[in-house]
ZAMARGU-4260 file (C-alpha; in steps of 0.2 Angstrom, whole numbers, plus 5000, padded with zeros to 4 digits):
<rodrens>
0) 4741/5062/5165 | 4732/5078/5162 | 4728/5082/5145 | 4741/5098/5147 | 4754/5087/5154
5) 4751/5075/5138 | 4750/5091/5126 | 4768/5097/5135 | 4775/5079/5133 | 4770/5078/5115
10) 4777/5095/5111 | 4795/5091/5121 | 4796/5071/5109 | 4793/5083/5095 | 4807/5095/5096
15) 4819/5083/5103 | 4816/5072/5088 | 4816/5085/5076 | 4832/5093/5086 | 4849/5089/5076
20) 4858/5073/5080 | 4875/5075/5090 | 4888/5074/5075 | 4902/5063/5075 | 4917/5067/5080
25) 4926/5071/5062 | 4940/5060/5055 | 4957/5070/5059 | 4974/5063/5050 | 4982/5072/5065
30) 4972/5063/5077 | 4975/5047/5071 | 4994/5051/5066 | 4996/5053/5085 | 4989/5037/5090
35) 4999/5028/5076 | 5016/5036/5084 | 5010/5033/5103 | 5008/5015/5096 | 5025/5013/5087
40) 5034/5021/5101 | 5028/5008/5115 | 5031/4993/5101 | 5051/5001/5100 | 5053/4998/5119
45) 5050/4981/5116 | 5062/4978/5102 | 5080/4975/5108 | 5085/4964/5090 | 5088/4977/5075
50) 5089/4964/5064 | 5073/4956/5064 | 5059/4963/5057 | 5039/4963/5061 | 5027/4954/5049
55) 5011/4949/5058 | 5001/4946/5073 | 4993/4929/5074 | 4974/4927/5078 | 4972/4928/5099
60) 4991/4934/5100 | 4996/4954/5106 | 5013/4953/5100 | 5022/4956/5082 | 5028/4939/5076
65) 5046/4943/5067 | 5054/4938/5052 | 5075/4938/5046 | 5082/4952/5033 | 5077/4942/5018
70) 5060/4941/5021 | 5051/4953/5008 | 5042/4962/5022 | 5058/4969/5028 | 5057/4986/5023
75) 5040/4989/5031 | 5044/4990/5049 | 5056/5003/5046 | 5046/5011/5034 | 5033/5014/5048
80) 5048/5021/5058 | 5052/5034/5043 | 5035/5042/5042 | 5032/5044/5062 | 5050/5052/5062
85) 5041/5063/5047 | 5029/5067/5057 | 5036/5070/5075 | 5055/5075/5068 | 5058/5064/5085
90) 5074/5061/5085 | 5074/5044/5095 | 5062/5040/5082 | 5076/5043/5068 | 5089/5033/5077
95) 5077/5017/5078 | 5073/5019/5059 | 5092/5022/5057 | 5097/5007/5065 | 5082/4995/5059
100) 5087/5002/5040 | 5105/4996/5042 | 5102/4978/5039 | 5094/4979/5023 | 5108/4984/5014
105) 5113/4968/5012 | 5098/4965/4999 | 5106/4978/4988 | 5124/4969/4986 | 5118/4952/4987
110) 5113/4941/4972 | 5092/4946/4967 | 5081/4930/4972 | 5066/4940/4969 | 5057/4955/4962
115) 5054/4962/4980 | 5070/4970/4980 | 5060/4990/4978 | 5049/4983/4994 | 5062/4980/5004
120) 5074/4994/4999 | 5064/5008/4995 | 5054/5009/5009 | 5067/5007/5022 | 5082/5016/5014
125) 5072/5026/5000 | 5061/5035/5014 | 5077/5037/5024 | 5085/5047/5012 | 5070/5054/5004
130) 5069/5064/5022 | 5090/5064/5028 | 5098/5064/5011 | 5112/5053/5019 | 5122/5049/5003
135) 5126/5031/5010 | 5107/5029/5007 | 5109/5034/4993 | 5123/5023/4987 | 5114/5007/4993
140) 5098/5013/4983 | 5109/5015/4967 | 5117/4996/4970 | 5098/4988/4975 | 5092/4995/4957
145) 5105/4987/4951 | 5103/4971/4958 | 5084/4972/4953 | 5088/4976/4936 | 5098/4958/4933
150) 5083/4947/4934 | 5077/4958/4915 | 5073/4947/4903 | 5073/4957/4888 | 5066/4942/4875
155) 5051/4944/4886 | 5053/4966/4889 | 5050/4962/4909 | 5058/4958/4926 | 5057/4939/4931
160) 5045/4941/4948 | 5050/4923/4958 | 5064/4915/4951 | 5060/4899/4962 | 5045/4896/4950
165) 5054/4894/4935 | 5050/4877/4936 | 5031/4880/4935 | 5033/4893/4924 | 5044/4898/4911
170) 5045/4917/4915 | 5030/4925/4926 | 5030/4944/4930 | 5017/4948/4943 | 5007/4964/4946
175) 5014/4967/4963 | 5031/4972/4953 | 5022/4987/4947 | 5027/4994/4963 | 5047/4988/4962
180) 5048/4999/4947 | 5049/5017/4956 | 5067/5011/4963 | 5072/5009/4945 | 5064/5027/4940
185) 5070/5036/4956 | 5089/5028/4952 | 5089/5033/4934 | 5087/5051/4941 | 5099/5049/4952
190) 5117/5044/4946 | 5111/5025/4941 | 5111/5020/4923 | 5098/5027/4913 | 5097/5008/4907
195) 5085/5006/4922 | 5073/5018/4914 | 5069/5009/4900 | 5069/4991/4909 | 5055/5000/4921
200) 5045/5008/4905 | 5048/4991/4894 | 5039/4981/4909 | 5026/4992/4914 | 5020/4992/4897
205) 5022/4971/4896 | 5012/4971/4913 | 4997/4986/4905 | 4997/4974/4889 | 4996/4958/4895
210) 4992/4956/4914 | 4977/4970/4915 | 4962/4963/4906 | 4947/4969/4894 | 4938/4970/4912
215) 4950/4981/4920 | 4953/4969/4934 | 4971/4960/4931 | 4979/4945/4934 | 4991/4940/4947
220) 5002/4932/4937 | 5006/4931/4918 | 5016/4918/4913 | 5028/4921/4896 | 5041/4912/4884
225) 5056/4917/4891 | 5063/4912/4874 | 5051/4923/4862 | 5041/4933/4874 | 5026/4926/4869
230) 5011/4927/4882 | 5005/4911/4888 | 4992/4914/4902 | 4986/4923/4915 | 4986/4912/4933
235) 4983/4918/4952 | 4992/4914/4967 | 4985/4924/4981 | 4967/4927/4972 | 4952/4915/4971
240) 4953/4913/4951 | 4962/4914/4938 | 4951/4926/4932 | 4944/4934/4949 | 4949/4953/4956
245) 4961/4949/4971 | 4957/4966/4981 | 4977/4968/4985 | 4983/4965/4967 | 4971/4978/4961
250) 4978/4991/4973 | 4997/4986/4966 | 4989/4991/4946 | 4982/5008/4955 | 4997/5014/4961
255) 5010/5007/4952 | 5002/5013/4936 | 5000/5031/4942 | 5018/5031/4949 | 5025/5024/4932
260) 5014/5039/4922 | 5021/5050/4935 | 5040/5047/4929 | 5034/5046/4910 | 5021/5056/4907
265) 5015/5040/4895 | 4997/5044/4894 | 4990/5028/4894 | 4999/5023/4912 | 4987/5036/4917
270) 4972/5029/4908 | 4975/5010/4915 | 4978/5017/4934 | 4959/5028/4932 | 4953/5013/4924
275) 4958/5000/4939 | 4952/5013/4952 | 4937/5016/4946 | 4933/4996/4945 | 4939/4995/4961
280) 4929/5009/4968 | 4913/5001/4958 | 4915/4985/4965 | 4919/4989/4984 | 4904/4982/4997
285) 4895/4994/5005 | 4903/4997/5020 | 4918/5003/5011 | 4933/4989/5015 | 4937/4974/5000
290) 4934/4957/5004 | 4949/4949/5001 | 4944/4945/4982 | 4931/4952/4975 | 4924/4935/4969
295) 4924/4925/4983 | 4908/4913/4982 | 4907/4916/5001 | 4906/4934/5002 | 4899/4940/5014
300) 4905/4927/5024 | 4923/4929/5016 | 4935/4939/5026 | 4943/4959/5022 | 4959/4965/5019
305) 4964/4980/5026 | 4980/4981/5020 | 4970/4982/5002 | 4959/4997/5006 | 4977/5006/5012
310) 4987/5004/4996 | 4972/5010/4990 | 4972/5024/5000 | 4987/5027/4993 | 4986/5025/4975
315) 4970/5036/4974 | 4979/5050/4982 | 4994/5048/4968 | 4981/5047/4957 | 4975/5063/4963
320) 4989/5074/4960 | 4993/5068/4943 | 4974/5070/4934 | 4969/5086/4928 | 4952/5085/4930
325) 4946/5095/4946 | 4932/5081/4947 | 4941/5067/4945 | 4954/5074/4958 | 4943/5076/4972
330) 4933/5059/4968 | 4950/5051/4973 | 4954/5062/4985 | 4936/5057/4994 | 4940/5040/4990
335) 4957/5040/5000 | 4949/5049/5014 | 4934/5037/5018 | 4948/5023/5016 | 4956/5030/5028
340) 4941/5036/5040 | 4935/5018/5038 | 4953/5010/5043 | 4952/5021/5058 | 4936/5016/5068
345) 4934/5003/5081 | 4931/4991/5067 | 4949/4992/5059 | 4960/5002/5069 | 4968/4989/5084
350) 4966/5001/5097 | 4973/4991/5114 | 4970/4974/5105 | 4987/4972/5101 | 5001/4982/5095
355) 4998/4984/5077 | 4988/5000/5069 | 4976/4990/5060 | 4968/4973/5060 | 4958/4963/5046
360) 4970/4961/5034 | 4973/4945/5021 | 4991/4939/5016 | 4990/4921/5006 | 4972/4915/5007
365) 4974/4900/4997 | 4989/4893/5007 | 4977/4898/5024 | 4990/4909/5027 | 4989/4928/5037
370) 4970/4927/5036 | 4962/4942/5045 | 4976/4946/5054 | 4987/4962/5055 | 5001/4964/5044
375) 5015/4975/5044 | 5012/4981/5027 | 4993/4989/5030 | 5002/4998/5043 | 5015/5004/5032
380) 5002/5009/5019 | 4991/5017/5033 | 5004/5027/5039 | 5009/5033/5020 | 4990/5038/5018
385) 4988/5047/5033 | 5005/5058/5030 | 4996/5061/5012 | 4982/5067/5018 | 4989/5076/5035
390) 5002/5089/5019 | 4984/5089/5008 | 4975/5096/5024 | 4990/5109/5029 | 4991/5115/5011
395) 4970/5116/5012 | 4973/5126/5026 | 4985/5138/5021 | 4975/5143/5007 | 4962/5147/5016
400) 4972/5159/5026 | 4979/5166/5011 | 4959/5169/5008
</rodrens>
């Protein structure tokens, strides 16, 4: 090689390396909105039963395994329906949602076996109505708050979680009932008794009390008198500990604390959901998804949950539109967003590898139950977030036109 051959190579490795990387594509809520509803639509023309409902996909299966109407996991799979009709305003999209809705009204006029009564109506029906305003929704809504509302115990100030552990415990209240209690707010609005106000104040404030702890991580479970009220102990089912951060748990604290400061403007609702996100935020491995529990011994050899980094998602973008800090706001906001980016690459998002929307989630990992598997409810969540953050990015853009 001549030496001006060597100087013009040396000078072309130069400006190549100093040239600007090819960027990324950028992460587009519309894009990924799209691919969801492509998804959805191909599982539909699969589905001839409208009364069984998707839960999960086992590990080197394709195909949604389903459960019956009493499952807590009901509501999902319509819930999904609900937000790509949102989206689309298909209507062949609304008359599956319709149809795989129809079943749950059951829950609402049958005797209350567990606090999961707000999952499975108030996804299915509470979204239906929330985007039809059919008054029979309505009127099935007004009869599930009802039904929640029987399993009160006042002596104790919250809602008995798993009746079928009364035998192991004398009342327990878990933190995933944080989330139950929006059905009570929204039907105390809405022609229910205002009775169901004050049972969803009285046990959110039981469950910031007791079941959040001095770390700001929370306990599954807390286990009461159900005879004075008084608080025994805090116990885990689905974490590592007792006294470890299951990743899902946290996310229930996030949002359902930021919903119940939403419908009471109670200050320190607000102060406990900021406090559990920002934990959860400092604690998250580096590549942005929870393990399953925070304090598995095996991390990182310990497997993710997806579905926690979605109600998360979630709960940071409630958060956002309630704090009046503009920092605090867009922390959350950017929170949500890389959530959601991250849920969407290869790594996450199921692609042709079966016909979920995401993968790598984490249902009962002590009973070796759903263990990195998808699940209905991380779709359900992942489709809430991306419907968030697709209005935040219409409303962005408006203002800039106005501009």
């Amino acid at each position: 090689m001549t030496r001006l051959s060597l100087l013009l190579l040396t000078i072309f490795l130069m400006v190549a390396c100093a040239s600007p990387k090819k960027q990324e594509p950028i992460f587009s809520p519309t894009k990924m909105l799209d691919l969801s509803v492509l998804k959805t639509k191909e599982t539909l023309k699969g589905l001839s039963a409208t009364d069984s409902f998707l839960r999960n996909i086992p590990q080197d299966k394709t195909h949604w395994e389903f459960v019956g109407v009493r499952d807590w996991c009901s509501g999902f799979w319509p819930g999904v329906l609900w937000y790509a009709y949102e989206y689309t305003k298909d209507e062949s999209i609304k008359s599956k949602a319709e149809k795989f809705t129809l079943p749950i009204k059951t829950i609402a006029y049958s005797p209350a076996r567990n606090h999961d009564i707000g999952f499975m109506v108030y996804c299915s029906y509470g979204n239906g109505y929330r985007l039809t305003g059919n008054e029979e929704y309505k009127k099935v809504l007004l009869a599930a708050a009802d039904t929640l509302a029987t399993l009160y115990n006042p002596n104790v100030g919250s809602i008995l979680s798993w009746p079928i552990k009364r035998e192991e415990y004398s009342h327990n209240t878990i933190i995933d009932n944080m989330m139950n209690l929006e059905l009570l707010f929204w039907a105390s609005k809405n022609g229910g008794d205002k009775r169901l106000y004050d049972i969803a104040v009285s046990h959110a404030e039981l469950t910031m009390k007791n079941i959040v702890r001095p770390d700001n991580a929370v306990y599954h479970l807390g286990e009461f008198n159900e005879e004075t009220g008084e608080f025994i102990k805090g116990h885990t089912h689905q974490g590592y500990a007792d006294e470890s951060m299951w990743a899902r748990g946290q996310t229930w604290g996030i949002y359902g604390f930021a919903i119940a400061y939403r419908e009471t403007g109670n200050q320190e609702f607000l102060e406990t959901s900021i406090k559990l996100a920002n934990h959860f935020l400092d604690r998250l491995p580096e590549d942005g998804i929870p393990y399953w529990d925070f304090d598995d011994p095996k991390i990182p050899n310990a497997p993710k949950d997806a579905s926690a980094a979605a109600i998360a998602a979630c709960g940071m973008l409630e958060l956002a539109g309630l704090v009046k800090d503009e920092k605090l706001k867009e922390k959350y906001i950017n929170a949500a967003n890389n959530f959601v980016e991250k849920l969407s690459s290869k790594d996450y998002f199921s692609g042709d590898t079966n016909q979920a929307l995401l993968l790598h989630s984490t249902g009962h990992y002590p009973k070796n139950s759903e263990i990195d598997v998808p699940i209905i409810y991380a779709d359900y969540y992942y489709m809430e977030a991306l419907t968030r953050l697709k209005k935040i990015e219409v409303l962005n853009n408006a203002s800039l036109a106005q501009k």
